[in-house]
N, C-alpha and C positions, 0 to 999 in steps of 0.2 A: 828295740823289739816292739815298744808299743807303739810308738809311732810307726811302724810298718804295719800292724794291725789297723791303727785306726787308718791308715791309708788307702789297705783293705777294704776297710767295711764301706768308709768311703765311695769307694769305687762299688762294694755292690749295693748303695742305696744310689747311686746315680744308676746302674741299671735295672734296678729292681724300679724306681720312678719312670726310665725309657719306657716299661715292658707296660706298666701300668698306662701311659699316655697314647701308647698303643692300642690297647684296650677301650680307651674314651671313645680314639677318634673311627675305629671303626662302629661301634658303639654308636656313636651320634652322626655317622655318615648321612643319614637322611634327615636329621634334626634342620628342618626351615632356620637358616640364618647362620648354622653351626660352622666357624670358621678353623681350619685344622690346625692343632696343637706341634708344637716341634719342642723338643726339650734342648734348650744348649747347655753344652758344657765348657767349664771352664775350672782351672787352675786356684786354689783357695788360696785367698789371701795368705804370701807369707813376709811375716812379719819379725821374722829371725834370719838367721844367716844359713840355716841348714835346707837342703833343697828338701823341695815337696813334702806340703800337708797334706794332700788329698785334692778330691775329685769335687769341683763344685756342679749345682748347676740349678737352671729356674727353665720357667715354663713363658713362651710366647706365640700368639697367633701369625698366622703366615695369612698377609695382605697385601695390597697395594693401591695408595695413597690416591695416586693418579688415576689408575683406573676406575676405583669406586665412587671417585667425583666425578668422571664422565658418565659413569653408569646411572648415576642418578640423575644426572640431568637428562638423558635420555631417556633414563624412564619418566619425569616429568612431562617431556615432551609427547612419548608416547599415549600418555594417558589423557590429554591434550586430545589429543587427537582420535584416539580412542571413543573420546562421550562425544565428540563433532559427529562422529559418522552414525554409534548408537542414536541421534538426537535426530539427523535427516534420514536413519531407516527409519524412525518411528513416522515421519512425514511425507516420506514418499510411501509408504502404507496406506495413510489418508487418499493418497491419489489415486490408489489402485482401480483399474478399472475393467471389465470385461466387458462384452459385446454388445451384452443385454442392461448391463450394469452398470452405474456408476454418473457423474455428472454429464459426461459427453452423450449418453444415453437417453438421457432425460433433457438434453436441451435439445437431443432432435426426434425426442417425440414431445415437447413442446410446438417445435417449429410444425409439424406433421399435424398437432392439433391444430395448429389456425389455417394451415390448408384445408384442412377438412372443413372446419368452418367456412373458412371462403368461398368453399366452393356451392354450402348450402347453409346461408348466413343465419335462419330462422330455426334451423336443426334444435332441437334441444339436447340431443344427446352429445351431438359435437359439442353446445355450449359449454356441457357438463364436462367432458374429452378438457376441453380447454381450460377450465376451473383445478380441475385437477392435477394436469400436466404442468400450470404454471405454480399452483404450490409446491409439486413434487420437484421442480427445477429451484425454488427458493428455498425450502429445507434442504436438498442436496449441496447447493453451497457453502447454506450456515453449517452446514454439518460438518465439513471440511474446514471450515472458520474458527467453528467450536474444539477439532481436533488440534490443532494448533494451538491454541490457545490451551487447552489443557496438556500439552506436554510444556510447554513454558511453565505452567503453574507446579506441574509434577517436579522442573528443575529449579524453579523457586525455592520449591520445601527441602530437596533434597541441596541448595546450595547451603541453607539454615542450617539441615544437618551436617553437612558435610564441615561447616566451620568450626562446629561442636568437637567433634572428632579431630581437627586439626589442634582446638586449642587444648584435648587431653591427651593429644600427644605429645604437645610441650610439654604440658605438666607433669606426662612420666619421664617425660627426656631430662626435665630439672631434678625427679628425685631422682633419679641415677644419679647424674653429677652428683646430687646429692650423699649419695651412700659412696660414689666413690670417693668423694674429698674427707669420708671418714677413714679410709684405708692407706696405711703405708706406701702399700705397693698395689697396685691398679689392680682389680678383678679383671680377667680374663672374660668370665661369664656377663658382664655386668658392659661390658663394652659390645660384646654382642648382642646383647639384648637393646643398648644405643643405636648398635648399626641397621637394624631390625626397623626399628622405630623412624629414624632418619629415611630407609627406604621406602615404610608404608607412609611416610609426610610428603615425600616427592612425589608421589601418585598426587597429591593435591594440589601443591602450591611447588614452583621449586625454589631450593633451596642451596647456599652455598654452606658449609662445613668448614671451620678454620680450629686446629688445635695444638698450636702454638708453645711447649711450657708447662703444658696444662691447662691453658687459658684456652678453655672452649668456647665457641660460640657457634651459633646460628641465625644465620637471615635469612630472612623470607623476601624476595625480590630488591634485593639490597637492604631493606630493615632488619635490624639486628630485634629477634626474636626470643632469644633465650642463651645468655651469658653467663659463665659459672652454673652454680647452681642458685644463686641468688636472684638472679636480674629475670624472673621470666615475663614477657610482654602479651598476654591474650591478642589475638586477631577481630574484628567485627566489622558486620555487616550493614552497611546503613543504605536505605532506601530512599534514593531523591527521585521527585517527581516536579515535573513542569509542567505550567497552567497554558490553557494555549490561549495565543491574541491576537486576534486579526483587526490589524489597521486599515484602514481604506484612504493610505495617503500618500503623499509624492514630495519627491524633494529636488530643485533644483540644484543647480552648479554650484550655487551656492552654500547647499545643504540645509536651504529651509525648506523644512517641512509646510506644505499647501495641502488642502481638501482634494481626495483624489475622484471626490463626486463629480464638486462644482469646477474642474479644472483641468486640463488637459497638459502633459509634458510635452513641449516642440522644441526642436533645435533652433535656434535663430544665431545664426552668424557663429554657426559652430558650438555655440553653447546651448547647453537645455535650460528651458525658460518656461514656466506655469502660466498657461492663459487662460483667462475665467470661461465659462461655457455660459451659453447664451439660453434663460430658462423664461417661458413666458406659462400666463395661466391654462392650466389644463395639462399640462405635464405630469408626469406621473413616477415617482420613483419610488422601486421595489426591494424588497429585502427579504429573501428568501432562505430559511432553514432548514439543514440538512434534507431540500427537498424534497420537501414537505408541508410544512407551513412558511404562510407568505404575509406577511405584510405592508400596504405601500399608504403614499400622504401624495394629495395631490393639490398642484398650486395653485393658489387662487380657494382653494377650500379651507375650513376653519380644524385645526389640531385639538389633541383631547385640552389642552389648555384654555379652549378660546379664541386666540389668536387668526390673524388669517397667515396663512401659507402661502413666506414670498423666497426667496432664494436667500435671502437673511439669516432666517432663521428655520432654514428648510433640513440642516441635520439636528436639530436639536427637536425638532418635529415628526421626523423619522425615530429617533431616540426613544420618544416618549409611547410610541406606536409597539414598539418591540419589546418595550420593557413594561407593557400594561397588555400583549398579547398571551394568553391562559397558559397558551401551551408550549410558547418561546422562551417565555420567562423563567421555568423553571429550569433552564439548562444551561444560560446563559443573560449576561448583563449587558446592556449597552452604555455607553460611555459619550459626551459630546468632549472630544480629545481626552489624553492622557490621564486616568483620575488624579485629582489632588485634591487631600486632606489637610482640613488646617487642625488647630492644637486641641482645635473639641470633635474631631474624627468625625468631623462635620464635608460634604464633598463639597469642592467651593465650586463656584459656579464661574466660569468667563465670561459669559453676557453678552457672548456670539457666537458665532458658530466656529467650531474648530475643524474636526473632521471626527469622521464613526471611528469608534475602536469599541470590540466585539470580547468580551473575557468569559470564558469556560468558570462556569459555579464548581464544577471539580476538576480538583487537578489532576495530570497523569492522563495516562491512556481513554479513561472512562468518561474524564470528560470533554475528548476530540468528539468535531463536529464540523461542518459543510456550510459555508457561508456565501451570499452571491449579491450583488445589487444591479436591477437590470433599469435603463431609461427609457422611457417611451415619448417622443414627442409627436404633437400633433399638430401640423399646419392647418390652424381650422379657415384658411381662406383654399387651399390649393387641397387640403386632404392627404397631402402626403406626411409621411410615419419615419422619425426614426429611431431606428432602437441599440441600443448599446448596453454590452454587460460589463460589471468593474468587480472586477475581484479586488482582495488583500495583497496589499504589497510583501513582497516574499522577503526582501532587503530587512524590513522593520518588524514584522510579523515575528510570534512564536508560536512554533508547533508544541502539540503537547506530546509528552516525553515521561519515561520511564526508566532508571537504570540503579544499578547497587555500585556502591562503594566500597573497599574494602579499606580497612583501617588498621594499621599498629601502633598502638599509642598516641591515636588521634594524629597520625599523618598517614596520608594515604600510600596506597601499597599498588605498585603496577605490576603484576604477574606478567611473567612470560611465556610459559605452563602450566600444566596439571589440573585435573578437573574444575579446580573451583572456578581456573580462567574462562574454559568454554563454560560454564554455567553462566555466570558474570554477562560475557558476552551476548548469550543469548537470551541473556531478562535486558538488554540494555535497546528500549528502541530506536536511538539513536546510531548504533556503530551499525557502521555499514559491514561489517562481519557476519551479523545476525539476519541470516537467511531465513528467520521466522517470521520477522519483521515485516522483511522483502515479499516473502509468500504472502502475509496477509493485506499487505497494502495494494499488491497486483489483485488479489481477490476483492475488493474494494475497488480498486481502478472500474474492473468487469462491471458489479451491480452498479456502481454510480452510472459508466455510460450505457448502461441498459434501463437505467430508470430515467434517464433524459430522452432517448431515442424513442421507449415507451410511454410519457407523458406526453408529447404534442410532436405536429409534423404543420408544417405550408406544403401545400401544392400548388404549381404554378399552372393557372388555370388555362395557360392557353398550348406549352407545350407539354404537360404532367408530368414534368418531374417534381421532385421532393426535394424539403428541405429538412434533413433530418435533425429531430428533438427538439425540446422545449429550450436548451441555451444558443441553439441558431434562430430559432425562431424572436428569441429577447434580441437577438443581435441584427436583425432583418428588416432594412431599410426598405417601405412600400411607397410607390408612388399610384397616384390614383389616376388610372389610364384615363386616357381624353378618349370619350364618348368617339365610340366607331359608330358612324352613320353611313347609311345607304340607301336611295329610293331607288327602285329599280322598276321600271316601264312597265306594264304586265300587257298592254294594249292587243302586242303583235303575238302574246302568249297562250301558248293551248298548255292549260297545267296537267290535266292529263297525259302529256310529254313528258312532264319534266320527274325525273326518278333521283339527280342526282344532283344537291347542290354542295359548291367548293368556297367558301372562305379562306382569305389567304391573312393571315396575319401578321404583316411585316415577316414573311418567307417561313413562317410555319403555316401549313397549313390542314386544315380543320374539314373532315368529309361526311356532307351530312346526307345518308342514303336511308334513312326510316323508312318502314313502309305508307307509315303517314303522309311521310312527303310524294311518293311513288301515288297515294291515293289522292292526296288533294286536286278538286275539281273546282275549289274557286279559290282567291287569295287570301280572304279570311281563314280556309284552310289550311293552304301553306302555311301562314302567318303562324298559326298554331300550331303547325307542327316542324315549321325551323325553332320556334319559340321553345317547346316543350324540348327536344333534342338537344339543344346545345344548352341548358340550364339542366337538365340531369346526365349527357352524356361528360359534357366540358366544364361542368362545373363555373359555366360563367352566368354573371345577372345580366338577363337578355329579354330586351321587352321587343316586340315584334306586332306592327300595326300594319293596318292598312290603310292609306289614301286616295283620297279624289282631287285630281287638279295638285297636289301638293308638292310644294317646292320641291328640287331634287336636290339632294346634298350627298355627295359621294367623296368621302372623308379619305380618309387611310385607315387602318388595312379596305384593299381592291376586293368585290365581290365578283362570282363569276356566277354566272348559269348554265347549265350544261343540258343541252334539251335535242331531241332526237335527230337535231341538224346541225350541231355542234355547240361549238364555244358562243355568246355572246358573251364580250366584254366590255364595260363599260366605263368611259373614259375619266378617268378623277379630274384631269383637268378644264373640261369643255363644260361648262354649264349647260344647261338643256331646262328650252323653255316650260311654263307652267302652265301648256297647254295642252297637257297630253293628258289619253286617258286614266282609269283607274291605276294605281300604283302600288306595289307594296315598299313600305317604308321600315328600315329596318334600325334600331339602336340599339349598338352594345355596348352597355355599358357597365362591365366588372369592377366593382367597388375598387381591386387592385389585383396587381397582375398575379399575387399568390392568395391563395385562402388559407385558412389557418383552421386546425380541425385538432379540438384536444380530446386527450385518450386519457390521462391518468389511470393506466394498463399497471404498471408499476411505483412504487413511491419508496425515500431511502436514499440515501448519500452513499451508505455502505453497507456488509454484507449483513454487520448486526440491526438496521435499522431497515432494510430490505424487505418488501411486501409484497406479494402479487391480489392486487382489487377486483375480486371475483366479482363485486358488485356494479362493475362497468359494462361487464361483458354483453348483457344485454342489448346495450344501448349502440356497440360498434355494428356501423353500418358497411356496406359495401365495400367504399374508396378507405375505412380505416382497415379494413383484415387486407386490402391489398396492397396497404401500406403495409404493415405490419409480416403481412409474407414475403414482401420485398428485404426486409433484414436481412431473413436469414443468406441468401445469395449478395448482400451489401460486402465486398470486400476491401474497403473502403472506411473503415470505420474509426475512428482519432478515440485513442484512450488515454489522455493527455488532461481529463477533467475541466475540460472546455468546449466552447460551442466544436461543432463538427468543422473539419477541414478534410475538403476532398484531395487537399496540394499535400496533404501530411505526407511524408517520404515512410511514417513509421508504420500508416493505418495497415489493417488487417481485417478479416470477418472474427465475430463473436469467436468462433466454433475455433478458428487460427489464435488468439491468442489466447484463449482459455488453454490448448495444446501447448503455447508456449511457455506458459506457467508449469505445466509437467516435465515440458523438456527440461525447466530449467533447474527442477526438483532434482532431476535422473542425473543430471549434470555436475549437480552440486556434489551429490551424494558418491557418484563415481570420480568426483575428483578428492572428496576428502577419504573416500577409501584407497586412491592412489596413496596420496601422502600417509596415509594411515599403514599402509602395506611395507610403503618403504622405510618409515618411521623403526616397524618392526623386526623389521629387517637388521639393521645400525643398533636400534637396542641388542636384538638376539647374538649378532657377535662380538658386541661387548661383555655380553654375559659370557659367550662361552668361552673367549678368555679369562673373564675375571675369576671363573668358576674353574678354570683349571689350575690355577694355582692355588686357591683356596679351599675347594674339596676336598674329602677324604678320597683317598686312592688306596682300594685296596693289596691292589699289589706292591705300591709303595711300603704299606703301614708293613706287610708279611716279610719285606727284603726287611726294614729298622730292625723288625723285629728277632729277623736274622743276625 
């Protein structure tokens, strides 16, 4: 009989416990993390031979194993993906622009001020128009320079914080295990509060789950992160930065390293081979920073040592040039080859010349900088010029670099996932991932070739085209045209006739209708007024005489004269005696076939270092505002950070790829909110399976209850 009772009461504390867990789970139906309770029942140990003791029973959470490991990886991923598209809305915001608004706004009422200008060069209120509009076009891009750069800094602080938070959510994940390795039987409450914790770490880092036995663990991108309760490992963040180096050297098939000044790489017989360059006195080699300051040594002159300047000792005289310049020096060092330190951190010296290498005083981002060396030779029997620029070899050179590490117990950690990765990512100027990078180095690409385009131009004096910027201009081989001569008859001439005269200049030709010339009534007039016309219309050095009896010399380029009874042409090759009347004699002779006219309009490598020189303005004259208004219709333009190429397949106008810098914003941004869409997508029906089994349901808990 007692044993029927206790089998009784048995049975109603197993459901008097059902009604109760009933009770919880609608109870805690909303509870974040709350996973729903089932009570089982089971048969009480019996340990005699008589049937049934009673009604056992215990309490366990209804999960699955499988799905909440997927679920977390996916929310990993998602989260991923999540701060990618948060990080280029914040940057395609920078780019926003409207009608009146924005940088495209301001670079065409820059271009619109120097039209105005052109058209009335002495204006001062244009001048002012133009002072203005080129600051307001150089603040507008730093200012989009500087928004990028502060949302980097904003995921800097927040990558700091966000490791903090990862590493005390180990440390509550250890004291769990810890409180539950003090309990018999597993807390219920106390696993949830784990699974809680595990899901808000995935959002960060992701992570794999193993619970084996009881032997729990965690990794973090394969690192095992937190073991038992014992083994917990903190994460940390370390910040490497590279110094940048630019070498100015070359290396043959062999793989030795030669001067990439004094030396030229050529194939010979299939292989590349270092040939010395050929330097005599009066050469001139340049070293130019972040375009801006310049310094150059010239051969055959004496260096700040003393010495004279011979090809010897011609980089170690550049060296010394750039490393005693005021305003070079403090940003960078020069080097005659690789440094070497002997045992008293003393620099040793080689005792020849090696080759330039260029090193950043700081390292990391801050202290990237623009390096250039250009050659100018001069043929001083013939006059002719040639000029060559040498940059850094990219093969040996290092750029300067920026990026964080992650760490677990001093081995590194490669994420797959979850916020910290895109943060990671986007402080690292190297990965090609980081689209902040990319934005700011196209925005740099821009000011660089606008402040080369803006500091000088050649015109070619005889048909006026351009050679745009000061690195074609360093790269612009000039020959010094052979004197064009011409005496021309005037005996059988009524100048009073003559309204129009035609220069042909090896088949360009040159039309000179002044009314000066239209007025001239003797040949000393003409004379002054072909003279005067083609030195301010053509930009050539043209001297124009008159003779008596003088020899006729009629060169190349053919003159013509055009007078009220047509053409006389005169024959280049028949000499014609020196007995004819008065003559006009005419020499032209243009130092070389281009002029070279500097602006320093602009100065700056890049977009932090970017100026607009109000203090110039004054001084452009005519042919520089019409240079200068020719840009903006230039579509043609090489952003390749080298002299200009008309053949580029890539060039475009200013105004085209500064656009394509936005498109590639809007691009970006709409492709990581694709993946970000569909990311969320894969998460959400994961969840809402996972959540169906592990929810409260209330019309489930009402039927138990039944």
């Amino acid at each position: 009989m007692i044993g029927a009772l206790n089998i009784a009461q048995t049975g109603l504390s197993a459901s008097k416990y059902a009604v109760e867990n009933v009770a919880n789970n609608i109870t805690n139906e909303n509870t974040p993390g709350y996973k729903k309770r089932v009570v089982n029942f089971s048969e009480i140990n019996n340990l005699s031979l008589t049937a049934g003791q009673g009604v056992g029973y215990d309490l366990a959470r209804v999960t699955s194993e499988f799905l909440y490991g997927n679920l977390v990886t996916e929310t990993s991923k998602f989260s991923y993906n999540e701060e990618v598209s948060q990080i280029l809305e914040n940057v395609e915001a920078l780019f926003a622009e409207t009608e009146n608004s924005g940088f495209s706004a301001n670079l065409n009422r820059y271009y619109q001020s120097v039209e105005n200008l052109r058209s009335e060069p002495n204006n001062e209120i244009y001048q002012a128009d133009l002072a203005n509009n080129g600051k307001f076009l150089v603040e507008s891009i730093q200012k989009i320079y500087e928004g990028i750069e502060r949302i980097q800094l904003v995921k800097e602080e927040e990558l700091k914080a966000n490791v903090d938070k990862v590493n005390n959510i180990l440390n509550d994940i250890g004291k769990i295990n810890e409180r539950i390795s003090d309990y018999d039987e597993v807390s219920i409450d106390l696993l949830d509060k784990r699974d809680n914790l595990e899901a808000e770490l995935s959002k960060y880092v992701d992570i794999e789950v193993t619970n084996f036995d009881n032997e729990y663990e965690l990794k973090i991108a394969g690192q095992t992160a937190v073991r038992y309760s014992t083994n917990i490992r903190s994460i940390s963040i370390d910040e490497e930065k590279t110094t940048q180096i630019d070498r100015f050297s070359l290396k043959d098939s062999n793989g030795i390293a030669y001067d990439g000044i004094k030396n030229d790489l050529v194939v010979v017989g299939g292989v590349e081979t270092a040939v010395p360059k050929t330097f005599e006195d009066g050469d001139v080699i340049t070293y130019t920073f972040n375009a801006q300051e310049s310094v150059s040594v010239k051969l055959g002159e004496v260096n700040l040592d003393g010495d004279t300047i011979t090809e010897d000792n011609l980089i170690r005289s550049l060296v010394l040039e750039i490393n005693n310049n005021p305003e070079i020096r403090t940003n960078i060092t020069a080097y005659n080859g690789n440094p070497i330190y002997d045992a008293n951190n003393n620099l040793v010296d080689y005792g020849q010349d090696e080759y330039l290498v260029i090193i950043a005083d700081d390292s990391g981002i801050e202290g990237k900088f623009d390096s250039r060396v250009s050659i100018e030779s001069i043929d001083e029997i013939t006059s002719e010029v040639e000029r060559e620029n040498i940059y850094k070899t990219e093969l040996t050179s290092e750029e300067a670099s920026e990026f964080n590490v992650l760490n677990i117990f001093g081995s590194e950690v490669n994420l797959s996932s979850g916020i910290i990765k895109a943060q990671i990512e986007y402080s690292d100027s190297t990965s090609p991932i980081n689209k902040l990078q990319d934005f700011k180095d196209q925005l740099d690409t821009f000011a660089n070739t606008l402040t080369d385009l803006g500091s000088a131009y050649y015109r070619n004096t005889i048909s006026g085209e351009y050679v745009y910027g000061q690195k074609s201009a360093d790269e612009l081989a000039q020959s010094n045209l052979e004197p064009a001569k011409a005496t021309i008859d005037m005996s059988a001439l009524n100048f009073a006739d003559i309204n129009t005269i035609e220069i042909d200049y090896d088949g360009v030709v040159v039309t000179l209708d002044s009314p000066a010339i239209a007025a001239a009534t003797t040949s000393e007039e003409l004379a002054t007024a072909i003279q005067n016309e083609l030195n301010t219309e053509q930009g050539a050095n043209v001297t124009v005489e008159t003779k008596i009896n003088g020899d006729i010399v009629i060169n190349d380029p053919e003159f013509k004269l055009i007078d009220n009874t047509g053409f006389k042409v005169l024959d280049a090759t028949t000499p014609i005696p020196n007995t004819y009347f008065p003559s006009l004699d005419i020499d032209l002779e243009p130092k070389y076939e281009q002029s070279l006219s500097e602006l320093n309009l602009f100065s700056g490598s890049d977009v932090k270092s970017l100026k607009f020189n109000t203090e110039v303005i004054n001084s452009l004259d005519q042919n520089d505002l019409d240079y200068l208004a020719s840009i903006q219709w230039k579509d043609d333009v090489s952003f390749d950070l080298k002299a200009q190429d008309p053949n580029d397949n890539d060039s475009v106008s200013f105004s085209e790829f500064y656009q394509s810098i936005r498109v590639s914003v809007s691009s970006e941004k709409e492709s990581a909110d694709f993946v970000l869409n569909t990311q969320a997508e894969v998460r959400q029906s994961l969840e809402a399976t996972y959540e169906s089994i592990v929810r409260v349901d209330k019309d489930e808990e009402m039927t138990a209850l039944i």
